[in-house]
C-alpha positions in Angstrom: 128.0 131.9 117.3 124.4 131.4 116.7 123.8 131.8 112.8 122.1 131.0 109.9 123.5 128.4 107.4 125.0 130.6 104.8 125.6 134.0 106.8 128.8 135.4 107.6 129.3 132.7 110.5 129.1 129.9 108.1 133.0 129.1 107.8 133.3 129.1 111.1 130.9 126.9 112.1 132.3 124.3 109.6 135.4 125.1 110.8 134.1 124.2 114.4 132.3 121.0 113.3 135.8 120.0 112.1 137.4 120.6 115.3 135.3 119.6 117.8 135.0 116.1 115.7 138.6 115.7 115.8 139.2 116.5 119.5 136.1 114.1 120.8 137.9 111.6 118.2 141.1 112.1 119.6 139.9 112.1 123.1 137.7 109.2 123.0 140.0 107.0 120.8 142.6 106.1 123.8 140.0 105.3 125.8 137.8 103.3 123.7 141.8 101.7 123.0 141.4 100.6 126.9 138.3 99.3 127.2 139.0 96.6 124.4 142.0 95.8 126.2 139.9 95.1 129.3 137.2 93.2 127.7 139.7 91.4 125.2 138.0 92.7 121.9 141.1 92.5 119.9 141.8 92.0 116.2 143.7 88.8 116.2 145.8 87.6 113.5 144.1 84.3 113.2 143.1 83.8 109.5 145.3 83.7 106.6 144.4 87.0 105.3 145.3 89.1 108.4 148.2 91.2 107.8 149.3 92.2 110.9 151.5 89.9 113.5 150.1 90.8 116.3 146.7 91.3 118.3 145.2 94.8 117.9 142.5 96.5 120.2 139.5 97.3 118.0 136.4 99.2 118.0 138.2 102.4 117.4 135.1 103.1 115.1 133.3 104.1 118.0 136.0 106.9 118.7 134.9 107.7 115.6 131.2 107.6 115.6 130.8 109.6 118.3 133.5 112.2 117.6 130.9 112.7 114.2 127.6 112.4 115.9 128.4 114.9 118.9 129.9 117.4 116.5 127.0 117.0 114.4 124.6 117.7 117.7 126.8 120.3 119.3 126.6 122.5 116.1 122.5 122.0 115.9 122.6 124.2 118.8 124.6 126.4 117.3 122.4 127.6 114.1 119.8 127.6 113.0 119.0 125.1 110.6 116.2 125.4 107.6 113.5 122.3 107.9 115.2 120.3 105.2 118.3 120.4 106.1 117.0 119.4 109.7 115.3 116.2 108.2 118.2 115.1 106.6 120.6 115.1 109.2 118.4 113.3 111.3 118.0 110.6 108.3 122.0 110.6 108.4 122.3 110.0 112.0 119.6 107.4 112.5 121.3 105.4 109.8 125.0 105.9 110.9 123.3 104.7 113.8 122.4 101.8 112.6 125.8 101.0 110.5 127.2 101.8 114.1 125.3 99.3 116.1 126.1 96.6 113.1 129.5 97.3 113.2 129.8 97.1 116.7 127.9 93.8 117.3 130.5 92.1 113.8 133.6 93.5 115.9 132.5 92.1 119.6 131.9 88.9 117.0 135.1 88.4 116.2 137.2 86.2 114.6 134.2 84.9 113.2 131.9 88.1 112.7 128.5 88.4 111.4 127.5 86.8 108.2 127.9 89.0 105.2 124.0 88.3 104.6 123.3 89.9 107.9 125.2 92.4 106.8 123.6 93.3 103.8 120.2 93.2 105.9 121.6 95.8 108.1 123.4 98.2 105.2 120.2 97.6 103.5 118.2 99.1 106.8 120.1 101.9 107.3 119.8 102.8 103.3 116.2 102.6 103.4 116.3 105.1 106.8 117.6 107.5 104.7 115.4 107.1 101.8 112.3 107.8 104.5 114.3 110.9 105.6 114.5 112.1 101.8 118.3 111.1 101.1 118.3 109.9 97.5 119.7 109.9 94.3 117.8 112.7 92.3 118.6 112.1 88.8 117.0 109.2 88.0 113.5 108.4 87.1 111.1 106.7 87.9 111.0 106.7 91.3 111.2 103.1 92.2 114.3 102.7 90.1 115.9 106.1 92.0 115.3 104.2 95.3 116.9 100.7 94.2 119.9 102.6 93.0 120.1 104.5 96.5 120.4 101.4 98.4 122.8 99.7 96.1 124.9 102.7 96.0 124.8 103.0 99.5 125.5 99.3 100.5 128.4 99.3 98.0 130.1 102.4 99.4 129.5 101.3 102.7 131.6 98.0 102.1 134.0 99.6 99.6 135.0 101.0 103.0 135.4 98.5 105.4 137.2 96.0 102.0 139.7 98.6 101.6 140.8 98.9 105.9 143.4 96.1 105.7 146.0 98.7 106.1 146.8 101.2 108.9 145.9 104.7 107.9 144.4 103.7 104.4 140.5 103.3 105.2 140.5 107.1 107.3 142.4 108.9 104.9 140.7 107.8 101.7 137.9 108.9 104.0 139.0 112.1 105.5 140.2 113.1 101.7 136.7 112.2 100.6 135.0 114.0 102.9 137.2 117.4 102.2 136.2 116.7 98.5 132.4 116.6 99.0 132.8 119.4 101.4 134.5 121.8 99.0 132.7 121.1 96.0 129.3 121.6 98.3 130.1 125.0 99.7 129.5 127.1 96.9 125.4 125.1 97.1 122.9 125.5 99.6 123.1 121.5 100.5 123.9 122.1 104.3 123.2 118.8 105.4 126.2 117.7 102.8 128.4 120.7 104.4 128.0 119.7 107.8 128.1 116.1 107.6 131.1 116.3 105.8 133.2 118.8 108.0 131.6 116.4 110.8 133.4 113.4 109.5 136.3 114.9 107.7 137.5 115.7 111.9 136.5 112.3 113.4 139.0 110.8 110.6 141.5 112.9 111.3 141.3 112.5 115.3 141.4 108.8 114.8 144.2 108.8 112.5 147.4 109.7 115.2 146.2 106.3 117.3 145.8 104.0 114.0 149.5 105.1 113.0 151.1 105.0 116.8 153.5 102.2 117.7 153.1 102.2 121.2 149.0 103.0 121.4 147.9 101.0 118.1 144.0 100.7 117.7 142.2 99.6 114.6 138.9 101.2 114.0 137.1 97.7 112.9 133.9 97.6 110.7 132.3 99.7 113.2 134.4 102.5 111.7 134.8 101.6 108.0 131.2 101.0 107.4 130.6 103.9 109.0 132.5 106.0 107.1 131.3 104.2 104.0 127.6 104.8 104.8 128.6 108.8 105.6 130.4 109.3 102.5 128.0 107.2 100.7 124.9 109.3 101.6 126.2 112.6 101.6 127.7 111.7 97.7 123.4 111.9 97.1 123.0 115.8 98.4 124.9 117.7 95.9 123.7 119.5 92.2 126.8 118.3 90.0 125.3 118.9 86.9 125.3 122.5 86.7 127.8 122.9 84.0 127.5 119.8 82.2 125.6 116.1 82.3 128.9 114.2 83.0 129.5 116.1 86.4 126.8 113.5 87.7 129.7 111.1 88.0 132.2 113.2 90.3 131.2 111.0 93.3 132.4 108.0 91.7 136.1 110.0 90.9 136.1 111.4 95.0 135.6 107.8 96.0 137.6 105.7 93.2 140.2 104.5 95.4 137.9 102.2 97.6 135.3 102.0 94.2 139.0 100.4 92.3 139.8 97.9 95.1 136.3 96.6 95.7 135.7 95.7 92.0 139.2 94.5 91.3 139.2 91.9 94.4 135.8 90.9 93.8 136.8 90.3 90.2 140.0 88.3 91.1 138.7 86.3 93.6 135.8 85.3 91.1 137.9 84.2 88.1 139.5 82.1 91.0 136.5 80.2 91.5 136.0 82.2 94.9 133.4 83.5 96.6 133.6 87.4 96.1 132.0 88.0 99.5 135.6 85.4 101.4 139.0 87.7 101.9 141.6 87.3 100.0 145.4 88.8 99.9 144.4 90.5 96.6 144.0 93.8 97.3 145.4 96.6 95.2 147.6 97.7 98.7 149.2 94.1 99.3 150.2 93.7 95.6 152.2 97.4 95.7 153.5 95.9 98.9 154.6 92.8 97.5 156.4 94.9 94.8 158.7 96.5 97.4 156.7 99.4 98.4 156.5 100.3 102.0 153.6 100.4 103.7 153.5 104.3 104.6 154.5 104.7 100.9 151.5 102.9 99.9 148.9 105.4 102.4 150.9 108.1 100.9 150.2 107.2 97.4 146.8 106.0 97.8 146.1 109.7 99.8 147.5 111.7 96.8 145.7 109.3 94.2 142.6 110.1 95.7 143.8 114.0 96.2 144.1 114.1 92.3 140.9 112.0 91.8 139.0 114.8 94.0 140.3 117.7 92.3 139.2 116.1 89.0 136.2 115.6 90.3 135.5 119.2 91.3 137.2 120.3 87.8 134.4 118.0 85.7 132.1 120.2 87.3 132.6 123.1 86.3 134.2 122.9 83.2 132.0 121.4 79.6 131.0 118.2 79.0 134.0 118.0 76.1 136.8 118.4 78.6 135.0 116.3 80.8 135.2 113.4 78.1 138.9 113.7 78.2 139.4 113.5 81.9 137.3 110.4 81.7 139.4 109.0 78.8 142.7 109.3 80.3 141.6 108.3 83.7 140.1 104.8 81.9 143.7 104.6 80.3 145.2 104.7 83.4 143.2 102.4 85.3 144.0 100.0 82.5 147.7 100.0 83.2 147.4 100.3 86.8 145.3 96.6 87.0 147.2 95.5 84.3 150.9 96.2 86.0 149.4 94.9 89.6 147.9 91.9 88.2 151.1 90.7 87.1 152.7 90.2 90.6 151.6 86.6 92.3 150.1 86.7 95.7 150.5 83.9 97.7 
C-alpha cells in the first residue's frame, strides 16, 4: 500500500494507522495489566482524593504508547513521507518519548510520585524537543514569544490530561474525541504529520478503552498515559491553518479540548480561593460534583464524550464559516460555561 501522502491511498492508510494502534493497544493492554500485578505497581486507594475502593494495576499508558508509536513506525514504511512531515513526526515521537519515560518513572513512584516541579522540568523537555523539530505555534510574533507560548501550551495540555483521569473512561475518550476532531478538520490540509499522529492516537485510545471499562480485567492508564495523550493532542493542536476563513478559527483547538481546558482552570481556581495549593488534589473536579448530584458515573463519560462531540463540531464549524457567526458561537458558549460553573459550584464537596 506504498503511497504518497495525499494520493488515492491516503484514507486507507489513516484508516490503517487507526487499526493497527487499536489492535497493538488492545493486545498489549492485558499484558501490560499482568505485569503490574506481578511487580505490584498498583494504584492504591491511599489518599483522600482517590476515588476508587480498591487497588488498580496501572501503567496501562504504556499499552498506549506503544500501540501509537508502532503504528506511527509501521505506517513510515508504508509511504512515502515529504521531508517535513518526516521531521515532525520524529519531533513528536522523541517528545512522547520523553512524556512516556516521565510518566512511567511517577507511576513505578507511587503513592508518592514525582514532584510536580520535576514534572514541569520534564513537560518542559519534551516541549522544547519539539520546538527543535519545528512544532510550534505559527501565529504569533516575534519568535521568542511564539516559543514561550508553545511550551506553556504544551505543558498545560499535557496536565489538563492527566487532572482530568480521575474517572474510568473520561481521560481516553476526551482524548480519542479530540484526536478524531483534529483529524477531520486536518484532512482537507496538507499537515500530514497532524493526520497521522492523530489517526495514530485516536486507535491507541480506543484499544485501551474496553480494559479501563471491564470489571473483571480493570487497568488504569496512570500519568504515563494521560500526559501522553495530553502532550499528543497538545502538539498536533500546533500543525493545522485554522484561519483560512476567518481570524477567530485560530481558537478551534481551545473548543476540541475544552473539556480538560474547563476542569483544569475550574479546580485550580477552587482550590486557590481555598487557600490551597493549585498544584495538591482535591475532590473538586467538574466529574465528582455531577456525581455528587446523583449522576452515575457512565452517565458522566457519556456526557462529558458528547460535550466534547458538540465542542468539536463547533470547532470545525468556526472554521469555515465568517468571523460574525464565529462571534456568536463564542458568545453562547461563554453563556453556558457561566451557568455550568455556576450550577456545579453550588453542590458542597466534602
Amino acid at each position: 500500500m506504498t503511497d504518497q501522502p495525499g494520493g488515492p491511498h491516503t484514507v486507507q492508510l489513516y484508516c490503517a494507522a487507526i487499526a493497527i494502534a487499536a489492535i497493538v493497544a488492545f493486545v498489549l493492554t492485558p499484558l501490560v495489566r499482568k505485569f503490574a500485578l506481578r511487580f505490584g505497581l498498583l494504584d492504591r486507594p491511599e489518599s483522600a482524593v482517590k476515588t476508587h475502593k480498591v487497588a488498580v494495576p496501572a501503567l496501562g499508558g504504556v499499552a498506549v504508547w506503544l500501540g501509537f508509536a508502532i503504528s506511527l513506525l509501521t505506517i513510515r514504511f508504508l509511504t512515502t513521507f515529504p521531508t517535513g512531515t518526516l521531521r515532525n513526526l520524529r519531533g513528536l515521537f522523541v517528545g512522547s518519548l520523553i512524556i512516556f519515560i516521565l510518566g512511567v518513572i511517577d507511576d513505578v513512584k507511587k503513592p508518592a510520585g514525582l514532584h510536580f516541579r520535576s514534572k514541569f522540568a520534564g513537560q518542559i523537555l519534551a516541549a522544547l524537543a519539539l520546538l527543535h523539530f519545528d512544532i510550534r505555534i505559527e501565529f504569533l510574533q516575534p519568535d521568542y514569544l511564539a516559543a514561550a507560548l508553545t511550551v506553556f501550551w504544551v505543558v498545560g495540555i499535557t496536565n489538563a490530561f492527566n487532572i482530568i483521569d480521575i474517572m474510568d473512561g473520561l481521560c481516553a475518550t476526551q482524548a480519542a474525541i479530540a484526536a478524531g476532531a483534529f483529524l477531520l478538520i486536518s484532512l482537507p490540509s496538507e499537515q500530514i504529520y497532524v493526520n497521522f499522529a492523530s489517526a495514530s492516537l485516536f486507535g491507541a485510545a480506543l484499544g485501551y478503552l474496553p480494559w479501563n471499562f471491564s470489571k473483571s480485567s480493570k487497568i488504569f492508564m496512570g500519568d504515563t498515559g494521560s500526559m501522553t495523550l495530553g502532550f499528543v493532542l497538545a502538539s498536533v493542536a500546533m500543525g493545522t491553518a485554522y484561519t483560512k476563513f476567518n481570524p477567530l478559527g485560530v481558537y478551534a483547538p481551545l473548543f476540541i479540548l475544552l473539556v480538560p481546558m474547563y476542569d483544569t482552570f475550574y479546580v485550580m481556581g477552587i482550590r486557590i480561593r481555598k487557600g490551597q495549593s493549585p498544584f495538591l488534589g482535591s475532590k473538586d473536579h467538574f466529574a465528582l460534583r455531577l456525581e455528587a448530584m446523583g449522576f452515575g458515573r457512565h452517565q458522566i463519560v457519556a456526557l462529558a464524550a458528547a460535550a466534547a462531540c458538540v465542542l468539536s463540531l463547533c470547532a470545525f464549524i468556526i472554521t469555515r464559516v465568517p468571523w460574525t457567526w464565529s462571534c456568536g458561537i463564542y458568545l453562547v458558549l461563554i453563556a453556558e460555561l457561566t451557568v455550568l460553573t455556576r450550577e456545579i459550584s453550588r453542590i458542597e464537596m466534602k
